[in-house]
C-alpha positions in Angstrom: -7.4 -18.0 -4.3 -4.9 -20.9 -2.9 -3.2 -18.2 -0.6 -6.6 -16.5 0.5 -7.8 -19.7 1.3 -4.5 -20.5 3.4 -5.0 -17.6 5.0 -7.7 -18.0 6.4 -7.2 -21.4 7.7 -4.2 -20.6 9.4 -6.5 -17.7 11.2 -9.1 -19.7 12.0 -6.7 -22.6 13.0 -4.3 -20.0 15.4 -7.7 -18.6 17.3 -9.4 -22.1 17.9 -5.8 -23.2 19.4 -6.0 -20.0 21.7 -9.7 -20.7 22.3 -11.6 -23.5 21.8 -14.3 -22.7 23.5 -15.6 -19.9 22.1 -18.7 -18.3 21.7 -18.6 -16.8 17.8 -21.9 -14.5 18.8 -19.2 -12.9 21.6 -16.5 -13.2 19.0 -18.1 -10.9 16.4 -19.7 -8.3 18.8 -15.8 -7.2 20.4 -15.0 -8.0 16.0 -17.6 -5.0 15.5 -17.0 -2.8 18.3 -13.0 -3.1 17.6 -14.2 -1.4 14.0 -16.8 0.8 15.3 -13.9 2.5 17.7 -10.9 2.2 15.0 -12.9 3.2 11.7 -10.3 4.6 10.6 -8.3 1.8 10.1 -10.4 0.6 6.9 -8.8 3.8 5.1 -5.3 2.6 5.7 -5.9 -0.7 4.9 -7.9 0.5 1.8 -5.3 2.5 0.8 -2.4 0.6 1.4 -4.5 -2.1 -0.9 -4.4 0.7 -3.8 -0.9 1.5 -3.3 0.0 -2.2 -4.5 1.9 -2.6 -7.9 -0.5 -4.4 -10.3 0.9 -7.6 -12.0 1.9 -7.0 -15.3 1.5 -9.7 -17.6 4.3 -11.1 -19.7 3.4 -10.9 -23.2 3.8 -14.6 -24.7 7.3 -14.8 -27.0 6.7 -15.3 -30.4 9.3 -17.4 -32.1 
């Protein structure tokens, strides 16, 4: 949760830098119509999501 959070600060922080005067309503229409041209992109990024090892956890030691 620490590193999602991070994430998206540093995100947030790198596209206010670039520009600060944004309009967000602008912002998330070219955010849609990138998607609505490159749907297929959600597939890779799906899959490359399910092609992650899962964390095994350790088993605690018994003494």
């Amino acid at each position: 949760m620490k590193y999602r959070a991070g994430v998206i600060f540093l995100i947030s922080g790198l596209l206010l830098l670039w520009k600060p005067n944004m309009r967000v309503d602008l912002a998330i229409e070219q955010c849609l119509l990138f998607f609505m041209d490159n749907w297929p992109l959600l597939f890779v990024l799906l899959g490359i999501f399910l092609l992650q090892p899962k964390k095994k956890k350790s088993k605690p030691r018994k003494s």
